[in-house]
C-alpha positions as a Markdown table, in Angstrom:
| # | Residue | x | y | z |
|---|---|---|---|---|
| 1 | Unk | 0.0 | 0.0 | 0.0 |
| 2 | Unk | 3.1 | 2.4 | 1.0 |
| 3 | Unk | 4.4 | 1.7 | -2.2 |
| 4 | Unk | 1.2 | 2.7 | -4.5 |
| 5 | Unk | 1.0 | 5.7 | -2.5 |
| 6 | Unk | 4.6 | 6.4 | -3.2 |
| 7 | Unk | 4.4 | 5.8 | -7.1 |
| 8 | Unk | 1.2 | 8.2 | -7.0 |
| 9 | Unk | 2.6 | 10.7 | -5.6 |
| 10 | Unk | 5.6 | 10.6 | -8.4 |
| 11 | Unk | 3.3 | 10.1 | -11.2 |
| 12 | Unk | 1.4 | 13.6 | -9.8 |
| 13 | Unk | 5.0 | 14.9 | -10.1 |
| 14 | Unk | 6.0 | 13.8 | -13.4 |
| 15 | Unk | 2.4 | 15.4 | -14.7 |
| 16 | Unk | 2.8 | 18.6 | -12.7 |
| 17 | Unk | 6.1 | 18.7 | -15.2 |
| 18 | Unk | 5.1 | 18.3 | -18.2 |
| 19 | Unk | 2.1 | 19.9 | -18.2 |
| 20 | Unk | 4.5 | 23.3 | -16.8 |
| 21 | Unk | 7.1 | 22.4 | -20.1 |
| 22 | Unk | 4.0 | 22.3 | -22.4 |
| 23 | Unk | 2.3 | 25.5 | -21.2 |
| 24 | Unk | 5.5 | 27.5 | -21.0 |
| 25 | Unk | 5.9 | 26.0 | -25.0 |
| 26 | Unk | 2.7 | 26.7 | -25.7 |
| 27 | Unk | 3.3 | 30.3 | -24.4 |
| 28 | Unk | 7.0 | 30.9 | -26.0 |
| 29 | Unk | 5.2 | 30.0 | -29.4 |
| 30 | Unk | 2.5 | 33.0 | -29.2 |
| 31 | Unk | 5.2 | 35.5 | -29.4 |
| 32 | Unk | 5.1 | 36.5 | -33.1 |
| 33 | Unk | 7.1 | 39.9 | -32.2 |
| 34 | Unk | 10.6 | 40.0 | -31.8 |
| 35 | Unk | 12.4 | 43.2 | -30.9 |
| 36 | Unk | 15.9 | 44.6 | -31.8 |
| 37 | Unk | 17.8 | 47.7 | -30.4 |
| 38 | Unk | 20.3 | 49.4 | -31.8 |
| 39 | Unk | 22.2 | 53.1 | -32.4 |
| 40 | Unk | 23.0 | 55.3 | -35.0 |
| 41 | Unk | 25.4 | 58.2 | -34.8 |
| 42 | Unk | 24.2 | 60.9 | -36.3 |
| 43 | Unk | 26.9 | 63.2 | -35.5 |
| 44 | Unk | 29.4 | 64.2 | -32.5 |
| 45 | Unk | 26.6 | 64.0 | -30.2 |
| 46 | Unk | 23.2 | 63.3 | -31.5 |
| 47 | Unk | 22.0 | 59.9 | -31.7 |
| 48 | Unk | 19.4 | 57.9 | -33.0 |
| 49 | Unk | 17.7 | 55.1 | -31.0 |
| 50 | Unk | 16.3 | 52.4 | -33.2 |
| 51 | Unk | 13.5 | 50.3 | -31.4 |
| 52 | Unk | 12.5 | 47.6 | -34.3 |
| 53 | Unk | 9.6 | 45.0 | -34.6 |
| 54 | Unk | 10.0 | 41.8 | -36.5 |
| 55 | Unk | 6.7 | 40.6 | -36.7 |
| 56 | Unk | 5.4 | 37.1 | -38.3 |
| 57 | Unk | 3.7 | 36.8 | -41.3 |
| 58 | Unk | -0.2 | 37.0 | -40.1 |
| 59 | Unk | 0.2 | 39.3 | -37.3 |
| 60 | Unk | 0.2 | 42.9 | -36.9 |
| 61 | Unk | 1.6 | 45.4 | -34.2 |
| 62 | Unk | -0.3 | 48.9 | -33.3 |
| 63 | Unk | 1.0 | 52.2 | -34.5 |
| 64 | Unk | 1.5 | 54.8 | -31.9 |
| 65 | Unk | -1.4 | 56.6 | -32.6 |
| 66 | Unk | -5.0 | 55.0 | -32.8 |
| 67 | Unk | -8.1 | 56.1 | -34.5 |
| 68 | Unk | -10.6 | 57.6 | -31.5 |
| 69 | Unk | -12.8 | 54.2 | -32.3 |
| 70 | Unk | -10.0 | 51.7 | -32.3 |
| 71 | Unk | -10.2 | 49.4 | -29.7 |
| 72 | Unk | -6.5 | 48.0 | -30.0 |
| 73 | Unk | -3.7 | 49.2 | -27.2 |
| 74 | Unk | -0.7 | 51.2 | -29.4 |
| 75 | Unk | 2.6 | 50.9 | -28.7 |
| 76 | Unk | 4.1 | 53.2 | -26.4 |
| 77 | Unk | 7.6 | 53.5 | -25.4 |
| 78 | Unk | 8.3 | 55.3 | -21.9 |
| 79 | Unk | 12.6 | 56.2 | -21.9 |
| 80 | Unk | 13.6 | 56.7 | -18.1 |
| 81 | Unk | 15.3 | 60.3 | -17.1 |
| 82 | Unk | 18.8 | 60.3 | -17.9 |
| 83 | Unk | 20.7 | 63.8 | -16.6 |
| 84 | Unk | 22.7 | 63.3 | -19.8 |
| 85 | Unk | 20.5 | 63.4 | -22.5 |
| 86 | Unk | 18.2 | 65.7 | -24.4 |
| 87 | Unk | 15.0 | 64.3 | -26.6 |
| 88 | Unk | 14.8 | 65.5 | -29.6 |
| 89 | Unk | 11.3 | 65.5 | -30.7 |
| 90 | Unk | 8.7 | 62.4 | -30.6 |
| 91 | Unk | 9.5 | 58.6 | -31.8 |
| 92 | Unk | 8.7 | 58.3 | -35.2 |
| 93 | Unk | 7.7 | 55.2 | -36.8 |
| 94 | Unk | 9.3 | 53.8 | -40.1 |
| 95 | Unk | 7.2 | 51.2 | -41.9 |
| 96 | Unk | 4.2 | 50.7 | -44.0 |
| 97 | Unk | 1.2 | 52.1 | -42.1 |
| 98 | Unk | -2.2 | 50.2 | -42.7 |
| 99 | Unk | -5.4 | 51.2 | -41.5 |
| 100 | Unk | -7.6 | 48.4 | -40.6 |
| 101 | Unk | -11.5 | 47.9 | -40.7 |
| 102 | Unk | -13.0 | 45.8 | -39.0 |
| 103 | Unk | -16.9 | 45.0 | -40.2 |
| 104 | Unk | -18.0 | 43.2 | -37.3 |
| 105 | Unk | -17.1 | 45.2 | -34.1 |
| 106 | Unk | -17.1 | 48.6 | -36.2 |
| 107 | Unk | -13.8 | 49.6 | -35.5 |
| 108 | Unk | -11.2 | 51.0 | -36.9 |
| 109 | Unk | -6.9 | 50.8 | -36.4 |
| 110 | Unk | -3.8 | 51.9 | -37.7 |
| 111 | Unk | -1.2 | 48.6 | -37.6 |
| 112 | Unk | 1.9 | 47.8 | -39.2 |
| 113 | Unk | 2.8 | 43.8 | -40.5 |
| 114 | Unk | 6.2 | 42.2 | -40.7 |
| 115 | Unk | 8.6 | 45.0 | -39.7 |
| 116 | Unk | 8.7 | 48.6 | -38.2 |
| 117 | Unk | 11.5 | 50.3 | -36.9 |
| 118 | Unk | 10.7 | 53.3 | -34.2 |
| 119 | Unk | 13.6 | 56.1 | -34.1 |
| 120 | Unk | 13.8 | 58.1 | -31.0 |
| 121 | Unk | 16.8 | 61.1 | -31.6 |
| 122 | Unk | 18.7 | 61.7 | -28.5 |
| 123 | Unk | 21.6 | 64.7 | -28.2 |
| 124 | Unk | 24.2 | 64.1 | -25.4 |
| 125 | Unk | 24.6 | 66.6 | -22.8 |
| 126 | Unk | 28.9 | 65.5 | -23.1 |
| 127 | Unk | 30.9 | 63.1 | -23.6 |
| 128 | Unk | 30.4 | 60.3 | -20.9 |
| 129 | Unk | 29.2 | 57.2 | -21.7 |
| 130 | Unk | 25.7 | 56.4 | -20.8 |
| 131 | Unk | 22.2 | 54.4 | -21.9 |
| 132 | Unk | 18.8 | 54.6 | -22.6 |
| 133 | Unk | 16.8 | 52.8 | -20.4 |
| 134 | Unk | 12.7 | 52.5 | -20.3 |
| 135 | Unk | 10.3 | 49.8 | -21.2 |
| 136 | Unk | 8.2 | 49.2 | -24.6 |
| 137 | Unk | 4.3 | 48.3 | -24.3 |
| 138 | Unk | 2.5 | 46.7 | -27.5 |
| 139 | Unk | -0.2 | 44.4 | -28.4 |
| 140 | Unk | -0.2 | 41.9 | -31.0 |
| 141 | Unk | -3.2 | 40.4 | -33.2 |
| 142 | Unk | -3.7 | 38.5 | -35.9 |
| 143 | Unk | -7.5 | 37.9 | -38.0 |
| 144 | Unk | -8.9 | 35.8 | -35.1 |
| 145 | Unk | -7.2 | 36.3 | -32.0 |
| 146 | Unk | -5.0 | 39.5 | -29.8 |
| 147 | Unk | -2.6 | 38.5 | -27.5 |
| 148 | Unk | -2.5 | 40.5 | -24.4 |
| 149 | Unk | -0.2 | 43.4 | -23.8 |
| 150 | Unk | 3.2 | 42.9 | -23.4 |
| 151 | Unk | 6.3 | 44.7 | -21.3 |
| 152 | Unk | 9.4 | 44.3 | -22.7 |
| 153 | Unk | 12.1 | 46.3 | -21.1 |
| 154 | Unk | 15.3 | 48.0 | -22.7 |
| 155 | Unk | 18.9 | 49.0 | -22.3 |
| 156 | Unk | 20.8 | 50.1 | -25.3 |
| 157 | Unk | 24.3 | 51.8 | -24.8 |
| 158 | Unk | 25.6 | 55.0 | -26.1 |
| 159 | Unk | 28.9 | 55.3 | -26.7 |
């Protein structure tokens, strides 16, 4: 009898496993945007700050700015205060821009597909080496389904 409890109690175990490995697959497969950071030098000490979206065929990622009947959460990028740098001006997005109707729930949104890059120019206060810090917020969706919003925090150097 101690035994059968005993194997029970592993077999609860080994299930508990693999049903944790399949949902954190399951959940690594519904990410169908990848990001990339990157720099530009623009001159001595203006920068640009590329924020770029792969995003997989069928899928499409939320402009900035959102029709007032759109229903769909834009991307939004929030940098953290740096003493050493200046903004210059908004992030703009590089990409094709499609606006999206949707017949059924009667609304309306402006989305990009397979790739966007977002270019935030920085100028540098002097010479010190420093980073730009904050966090990205998007949504994802494809014809039948929207993923939830994600967080996806950054760190990209300027040197």
């Amino acid at each position: 009898m101690k035994i059968f409890a005993l194997k029970q109690k592993h077999m609860k175990r080994l299930i508990l496993i693999f049903a944790a490995l399949f949902s954190v697959t399951l959940l690594s497969a519904q990410n169908p945007v990848s990001w990339a950071f990157s720099t530009k030098k623009i001159s001595d000490k203006i920068y640009e700050i590329h924020l770029t979206a792969t995003i997989q065929p069928g899928w499409h990622l939320y402009a900035q700015t959102q029709p007032a009947d759109a229903i769909a959460v834009p991307t939004t990028f929030n940098f953290n205060n740096n003493p050493l740098l200046d903004f210059d001006g908004k992030v703009k997005e590089v990409g094709k821009l499609e606006k999206y109707s949707d017949k059924v729930l009667d609304v309306t949104a402006y989305q990009y597909s397979n790739k966007v890059n977002f270019i935030q120019v920085v100028k540098m206060k002097g010479k010190a080496k420093t980073a730009i810090t904050g966090k990205l917020e998007f949504q994802t969706c494809d014809d039948k389904k929207c993923l939830p919003p994600k967080t996806v925090p950054f760190n990209i150097a300027l040197n």
